[in-house]
LUMZA-50429 format. One record per atom (N, C-alpha, C): x, y, z; residue in three letters; atom name; residue number from 1. Coordinates in steps of 0.1 Angstrom, whole numbers, plus 2048, in hexadecimal, padded with zeros to 3 digits. Atoms other than C-alpha are relative to their C-alpha. Example, Ala and Ser with C-alpha at 12.3 -4.5 7.8 and 13.67 -1.06 7.14 Angstrom:
BEGIN
R / east / north / up / aa / at / i
R / 809 / 7F4 / 800 / ALA / N / 1
R / 87B / 7D3 / 84E / ALA / CA / 1
R / 809 / 80C / 800 / ALA / C / 1
R / 7F7 / 7F5 / 800 / SER / N / 2
R / 889 / 7F5 / 847 / SER / CA / 2
R / 7F8 / 80B / 808 / SER / C / 2
END
This chain:
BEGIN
R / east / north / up / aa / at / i
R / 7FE / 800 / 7F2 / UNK / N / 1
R / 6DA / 924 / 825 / UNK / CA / 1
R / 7F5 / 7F8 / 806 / UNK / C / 1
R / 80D / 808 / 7FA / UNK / N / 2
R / 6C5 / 90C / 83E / UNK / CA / 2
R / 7FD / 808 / 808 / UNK / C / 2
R / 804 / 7F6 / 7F7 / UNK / N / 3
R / 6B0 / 917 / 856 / UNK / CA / 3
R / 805 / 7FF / 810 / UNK / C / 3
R / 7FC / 804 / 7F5 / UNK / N / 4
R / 6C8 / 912 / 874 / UNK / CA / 4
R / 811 / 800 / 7FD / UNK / C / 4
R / 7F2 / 7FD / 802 / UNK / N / 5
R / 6EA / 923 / 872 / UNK / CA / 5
R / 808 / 7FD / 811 / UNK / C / 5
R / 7F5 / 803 / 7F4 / UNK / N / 6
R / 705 / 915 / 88C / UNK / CA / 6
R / 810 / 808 / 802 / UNK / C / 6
R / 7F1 / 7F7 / 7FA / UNK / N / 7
R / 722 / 929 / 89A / UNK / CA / 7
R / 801 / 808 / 7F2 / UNK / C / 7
R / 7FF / 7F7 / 80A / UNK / N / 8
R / 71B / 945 / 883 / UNK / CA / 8
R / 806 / 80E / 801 / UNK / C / 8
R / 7FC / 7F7 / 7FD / UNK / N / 9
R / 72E / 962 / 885 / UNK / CA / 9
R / 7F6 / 80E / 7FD / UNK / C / 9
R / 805 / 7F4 / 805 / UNK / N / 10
R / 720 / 988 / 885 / UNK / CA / 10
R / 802 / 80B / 807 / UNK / C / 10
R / 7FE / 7F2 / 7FD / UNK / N / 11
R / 725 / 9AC / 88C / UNK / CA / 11
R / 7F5 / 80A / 801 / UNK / C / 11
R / 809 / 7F5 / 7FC / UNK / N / 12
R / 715 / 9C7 / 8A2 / UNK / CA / 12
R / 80B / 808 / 809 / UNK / C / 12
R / 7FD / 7F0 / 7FB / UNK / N / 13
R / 725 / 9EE / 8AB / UNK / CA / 13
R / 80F / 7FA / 7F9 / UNK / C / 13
R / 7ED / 800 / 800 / UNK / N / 14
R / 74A / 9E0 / 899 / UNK / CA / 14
R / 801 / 7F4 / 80A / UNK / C / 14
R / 7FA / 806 / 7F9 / UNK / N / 15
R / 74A / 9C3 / 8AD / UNK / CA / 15
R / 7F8 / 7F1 / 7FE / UNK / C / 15
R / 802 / 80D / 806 / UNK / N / 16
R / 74F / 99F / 8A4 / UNK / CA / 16
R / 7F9 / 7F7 / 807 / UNK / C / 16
R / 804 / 80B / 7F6 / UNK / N / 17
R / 736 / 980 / 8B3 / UNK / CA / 17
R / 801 / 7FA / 7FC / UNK / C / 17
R / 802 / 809 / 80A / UNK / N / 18
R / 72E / 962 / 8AE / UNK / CA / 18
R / 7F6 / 7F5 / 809 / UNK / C / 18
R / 80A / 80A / 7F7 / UNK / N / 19
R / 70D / 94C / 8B6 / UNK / CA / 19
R / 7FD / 7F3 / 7FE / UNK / C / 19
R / 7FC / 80C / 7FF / UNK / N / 20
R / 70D / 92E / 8BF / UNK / CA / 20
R / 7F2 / 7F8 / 7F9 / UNK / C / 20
R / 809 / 803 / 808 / UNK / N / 21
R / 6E8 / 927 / 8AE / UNK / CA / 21
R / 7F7 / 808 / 800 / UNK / C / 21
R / 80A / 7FA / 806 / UNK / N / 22
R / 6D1 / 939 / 89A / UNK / CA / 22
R / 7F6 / 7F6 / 7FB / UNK / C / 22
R / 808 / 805 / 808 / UNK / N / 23
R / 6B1 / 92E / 88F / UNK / CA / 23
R / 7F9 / 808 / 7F4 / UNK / C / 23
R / 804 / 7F4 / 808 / UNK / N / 24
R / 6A0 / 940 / 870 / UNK / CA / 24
R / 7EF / 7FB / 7FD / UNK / C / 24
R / 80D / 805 / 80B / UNK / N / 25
R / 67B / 940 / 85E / UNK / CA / 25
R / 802 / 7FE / 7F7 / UNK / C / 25
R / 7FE / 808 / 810 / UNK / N / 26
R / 677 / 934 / 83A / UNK / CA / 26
R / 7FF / 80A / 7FC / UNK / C / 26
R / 7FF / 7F3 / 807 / UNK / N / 27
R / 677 / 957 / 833 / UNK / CA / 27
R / 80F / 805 / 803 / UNK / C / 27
R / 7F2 / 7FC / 7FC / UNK / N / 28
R / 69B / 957 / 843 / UNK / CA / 28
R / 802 / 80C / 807 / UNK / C / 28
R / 7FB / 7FA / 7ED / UNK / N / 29
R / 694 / 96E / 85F / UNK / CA / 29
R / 804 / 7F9 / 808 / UNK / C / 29
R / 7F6 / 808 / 7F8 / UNK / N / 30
R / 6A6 / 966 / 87A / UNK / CA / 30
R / 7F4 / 801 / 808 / UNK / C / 30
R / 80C / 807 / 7F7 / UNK / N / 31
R / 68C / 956 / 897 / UNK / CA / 31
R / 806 / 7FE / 80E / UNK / C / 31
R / 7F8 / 800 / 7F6 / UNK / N / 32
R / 6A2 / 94C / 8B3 / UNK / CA / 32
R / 80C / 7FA / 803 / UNK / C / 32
R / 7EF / 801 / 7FD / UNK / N / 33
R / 6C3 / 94C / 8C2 / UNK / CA / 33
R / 804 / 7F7 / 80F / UNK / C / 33
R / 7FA / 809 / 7F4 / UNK / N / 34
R / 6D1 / 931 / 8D8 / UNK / CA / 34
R / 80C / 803 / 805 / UNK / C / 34
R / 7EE / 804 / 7FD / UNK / N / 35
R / 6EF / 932 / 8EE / UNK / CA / 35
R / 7FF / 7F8 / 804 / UNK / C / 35
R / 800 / 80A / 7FC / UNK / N / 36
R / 6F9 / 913 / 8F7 / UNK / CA / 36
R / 80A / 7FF / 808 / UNK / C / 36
R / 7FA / 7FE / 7FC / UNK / N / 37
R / 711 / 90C / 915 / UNK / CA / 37
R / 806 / 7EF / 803 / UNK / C / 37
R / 7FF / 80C / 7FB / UNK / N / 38
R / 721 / 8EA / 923 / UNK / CA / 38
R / 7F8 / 7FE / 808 / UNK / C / 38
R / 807 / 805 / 7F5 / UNK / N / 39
R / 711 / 8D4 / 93C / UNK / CA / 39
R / 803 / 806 / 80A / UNK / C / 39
R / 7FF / 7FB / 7F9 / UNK / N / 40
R / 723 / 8DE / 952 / UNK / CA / 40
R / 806 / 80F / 807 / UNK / C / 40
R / 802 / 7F5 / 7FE / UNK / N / 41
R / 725 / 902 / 951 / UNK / CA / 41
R / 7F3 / 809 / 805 / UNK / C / 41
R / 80B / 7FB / 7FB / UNK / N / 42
R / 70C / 917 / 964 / UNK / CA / 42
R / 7F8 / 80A / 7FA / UNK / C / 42
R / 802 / 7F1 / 807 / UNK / N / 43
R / 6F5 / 930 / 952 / UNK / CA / 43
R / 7FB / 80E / 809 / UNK / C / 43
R / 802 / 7F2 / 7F7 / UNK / N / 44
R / 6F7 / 950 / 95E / UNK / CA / 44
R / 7FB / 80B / 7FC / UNK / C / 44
R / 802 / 7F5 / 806 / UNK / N / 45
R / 6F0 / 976 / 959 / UNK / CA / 45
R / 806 / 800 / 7F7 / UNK / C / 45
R / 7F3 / 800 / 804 / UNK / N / 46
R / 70F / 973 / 947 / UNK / CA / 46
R / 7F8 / 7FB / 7F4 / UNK / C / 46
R / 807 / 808 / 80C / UNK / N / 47
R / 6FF / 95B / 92C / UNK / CA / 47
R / 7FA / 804 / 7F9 / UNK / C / 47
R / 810 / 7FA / 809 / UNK / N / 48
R / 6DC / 96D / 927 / UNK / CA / 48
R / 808 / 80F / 7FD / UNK / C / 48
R / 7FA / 7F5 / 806 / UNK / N / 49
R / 6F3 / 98E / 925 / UNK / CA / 49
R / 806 / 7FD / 7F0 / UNK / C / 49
R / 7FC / 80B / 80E / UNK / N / 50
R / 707 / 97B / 908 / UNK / CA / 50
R / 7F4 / 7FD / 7F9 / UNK / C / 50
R / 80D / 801 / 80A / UNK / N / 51
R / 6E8 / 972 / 8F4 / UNK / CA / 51
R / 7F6 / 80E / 7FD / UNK / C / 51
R / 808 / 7F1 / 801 / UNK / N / 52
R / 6D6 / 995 / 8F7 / UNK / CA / 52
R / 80B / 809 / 7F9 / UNK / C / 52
R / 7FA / 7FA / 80A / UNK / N / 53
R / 6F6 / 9A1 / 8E6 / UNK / CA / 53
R / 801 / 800 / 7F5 / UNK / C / 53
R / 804 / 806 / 80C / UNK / N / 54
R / 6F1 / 98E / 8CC / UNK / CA / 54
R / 7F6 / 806 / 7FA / UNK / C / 54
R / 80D / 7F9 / 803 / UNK / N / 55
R / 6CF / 995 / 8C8 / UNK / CA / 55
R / 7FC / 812 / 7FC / UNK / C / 55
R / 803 / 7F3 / 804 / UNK / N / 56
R / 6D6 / 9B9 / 8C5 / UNK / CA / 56
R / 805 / 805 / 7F2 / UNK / C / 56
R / 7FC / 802 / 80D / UNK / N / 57
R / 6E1 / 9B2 / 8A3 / UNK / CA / 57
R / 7F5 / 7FA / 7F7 / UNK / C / 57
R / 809 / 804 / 809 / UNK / N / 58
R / 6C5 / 99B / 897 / UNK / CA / 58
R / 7F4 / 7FE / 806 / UNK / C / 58
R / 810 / 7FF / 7FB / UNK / N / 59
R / 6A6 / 9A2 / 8AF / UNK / CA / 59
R / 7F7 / 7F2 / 7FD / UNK / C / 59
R / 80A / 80E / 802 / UNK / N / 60
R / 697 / 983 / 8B0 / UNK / CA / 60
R / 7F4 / 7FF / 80B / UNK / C / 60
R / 80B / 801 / 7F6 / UNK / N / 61
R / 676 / 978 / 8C0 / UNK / CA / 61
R / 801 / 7F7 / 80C / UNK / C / 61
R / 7FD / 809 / 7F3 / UNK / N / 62
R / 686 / 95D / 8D4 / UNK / CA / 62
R / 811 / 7FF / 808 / UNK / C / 62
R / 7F1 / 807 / 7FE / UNK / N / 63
R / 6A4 / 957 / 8E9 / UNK / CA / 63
R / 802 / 7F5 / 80B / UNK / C / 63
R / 804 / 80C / 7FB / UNK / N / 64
R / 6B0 / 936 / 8F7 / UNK / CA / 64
R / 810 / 7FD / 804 / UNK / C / 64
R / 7EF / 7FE / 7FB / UNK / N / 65
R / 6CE / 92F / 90E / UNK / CA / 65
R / 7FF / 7EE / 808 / UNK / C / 65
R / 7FD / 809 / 7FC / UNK / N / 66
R / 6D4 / 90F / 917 / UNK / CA / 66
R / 80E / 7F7 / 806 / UNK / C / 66
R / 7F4 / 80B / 800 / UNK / N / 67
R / 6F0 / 8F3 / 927 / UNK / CA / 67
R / 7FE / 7F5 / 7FD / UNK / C / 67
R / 7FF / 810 / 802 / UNK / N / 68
R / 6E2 / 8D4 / 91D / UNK / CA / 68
R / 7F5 / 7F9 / 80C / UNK / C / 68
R / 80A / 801 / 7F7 / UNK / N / 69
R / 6CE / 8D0 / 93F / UNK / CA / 69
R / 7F4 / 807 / 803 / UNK / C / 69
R / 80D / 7F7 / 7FC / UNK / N / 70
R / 6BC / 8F2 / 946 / UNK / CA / 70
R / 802 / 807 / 7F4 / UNK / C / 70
R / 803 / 7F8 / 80E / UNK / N / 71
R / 6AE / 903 / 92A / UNK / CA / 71
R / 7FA / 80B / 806 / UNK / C / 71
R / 807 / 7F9 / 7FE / UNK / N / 72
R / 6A2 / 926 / 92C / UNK / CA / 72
R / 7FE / 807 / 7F6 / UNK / C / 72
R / 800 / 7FC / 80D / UNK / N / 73
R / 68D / 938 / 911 / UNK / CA / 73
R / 7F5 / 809 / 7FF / UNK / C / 73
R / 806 / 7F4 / 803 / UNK / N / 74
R / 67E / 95A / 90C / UNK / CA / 74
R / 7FE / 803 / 7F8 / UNK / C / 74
R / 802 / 7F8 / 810 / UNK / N / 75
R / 667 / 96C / 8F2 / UNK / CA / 75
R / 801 / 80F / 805 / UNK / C / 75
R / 7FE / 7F6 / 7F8 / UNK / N / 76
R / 66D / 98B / 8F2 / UNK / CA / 76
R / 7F7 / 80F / 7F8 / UNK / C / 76
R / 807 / 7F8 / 803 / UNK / N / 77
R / 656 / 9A9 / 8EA / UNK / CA / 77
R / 803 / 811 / 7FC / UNK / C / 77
R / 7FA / 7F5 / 7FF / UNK / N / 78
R / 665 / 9C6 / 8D7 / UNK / CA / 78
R / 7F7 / 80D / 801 / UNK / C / 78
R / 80B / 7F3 / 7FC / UNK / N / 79
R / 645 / 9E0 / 8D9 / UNK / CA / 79
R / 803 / 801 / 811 / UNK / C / 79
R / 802 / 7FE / 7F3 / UNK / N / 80
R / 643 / 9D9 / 8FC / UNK / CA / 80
R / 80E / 801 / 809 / UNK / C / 80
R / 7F5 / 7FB / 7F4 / UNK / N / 81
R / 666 / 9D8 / 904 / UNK / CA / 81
R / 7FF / 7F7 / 80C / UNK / C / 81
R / 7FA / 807 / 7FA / UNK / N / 82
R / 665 / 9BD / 916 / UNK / CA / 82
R / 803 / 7EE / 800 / UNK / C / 82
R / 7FB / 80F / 802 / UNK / N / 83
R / 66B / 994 / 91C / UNK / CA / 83
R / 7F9 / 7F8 / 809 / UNK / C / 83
R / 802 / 80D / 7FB / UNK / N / 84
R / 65B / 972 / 929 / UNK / CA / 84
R / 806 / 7F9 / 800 / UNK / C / 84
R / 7FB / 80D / 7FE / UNK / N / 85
R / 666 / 957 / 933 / UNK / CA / 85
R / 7F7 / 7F6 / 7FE / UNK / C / 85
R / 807 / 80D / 807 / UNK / N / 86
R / 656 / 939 / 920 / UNK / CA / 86
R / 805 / 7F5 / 808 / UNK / C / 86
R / 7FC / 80C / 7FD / UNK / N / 87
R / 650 / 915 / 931 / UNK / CA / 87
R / 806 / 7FA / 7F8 / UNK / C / 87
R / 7F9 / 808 / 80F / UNK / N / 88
R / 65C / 901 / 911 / UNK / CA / 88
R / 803 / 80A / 7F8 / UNK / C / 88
R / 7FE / 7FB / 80C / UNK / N / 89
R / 66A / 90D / 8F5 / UNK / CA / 89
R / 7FC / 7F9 / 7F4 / UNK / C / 89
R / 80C / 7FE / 80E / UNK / N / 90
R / 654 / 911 / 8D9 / UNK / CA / 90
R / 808 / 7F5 / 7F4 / UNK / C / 90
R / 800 / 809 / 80C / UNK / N / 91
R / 64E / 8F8 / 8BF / UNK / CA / 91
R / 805 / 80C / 7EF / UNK / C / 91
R / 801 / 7F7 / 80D / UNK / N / 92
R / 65B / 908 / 89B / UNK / CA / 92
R / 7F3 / 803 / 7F6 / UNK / C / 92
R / 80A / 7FE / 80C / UNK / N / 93
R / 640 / 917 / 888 / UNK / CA / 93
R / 803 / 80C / 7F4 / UNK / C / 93
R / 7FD / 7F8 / 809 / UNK / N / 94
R / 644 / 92B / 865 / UNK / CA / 94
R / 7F5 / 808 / 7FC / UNK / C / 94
END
């Protein structure tokens, strides 16, 4: 497997997904989860709901929603239970 699975399918509570990009570590944890939308679709609550569903399957430390224009990309803090909003998204490090 590489470390960058595309339109991957997976399952959380019995119920089928599928993400549109994962990134993993060289250890093949999963790192972070892209949704990606067209240009010209708008991202909404709608979107960052859809990717936090995801994530409740494979807990990642980033998530990243993009249309090609505006990028938006959160780390997200499971002790603390909560989330940032990052200016760039982070260079890959292992």
């Amino acid at each position: 497997m590489g470390l960058i699975a595309v339109e991957r399918g997976l399952t959380h509570n019995n119920i089928k997904r599928r993400t549109d990009v994962v990134v993993y570590t060289r250890a093949l944890s999963p790192w972070l989860i892209a949704e990606c939308k067209a240009p010209e679709v708008r991202i909404t609550q709608h979107t960052f709901n859809q990717v936090a569903r995801y994530n409740m399957a494979l807990q990642v430390p980033l998530l990243l929603v993009t249309n090609g224009i505006y990028h938006f990309c959160c780390q997200i803090d499971y002790q603390l239970h909560t989330y940032k909003y990052l200016p760039d998204i982070p260079a890959y490090q292992n």
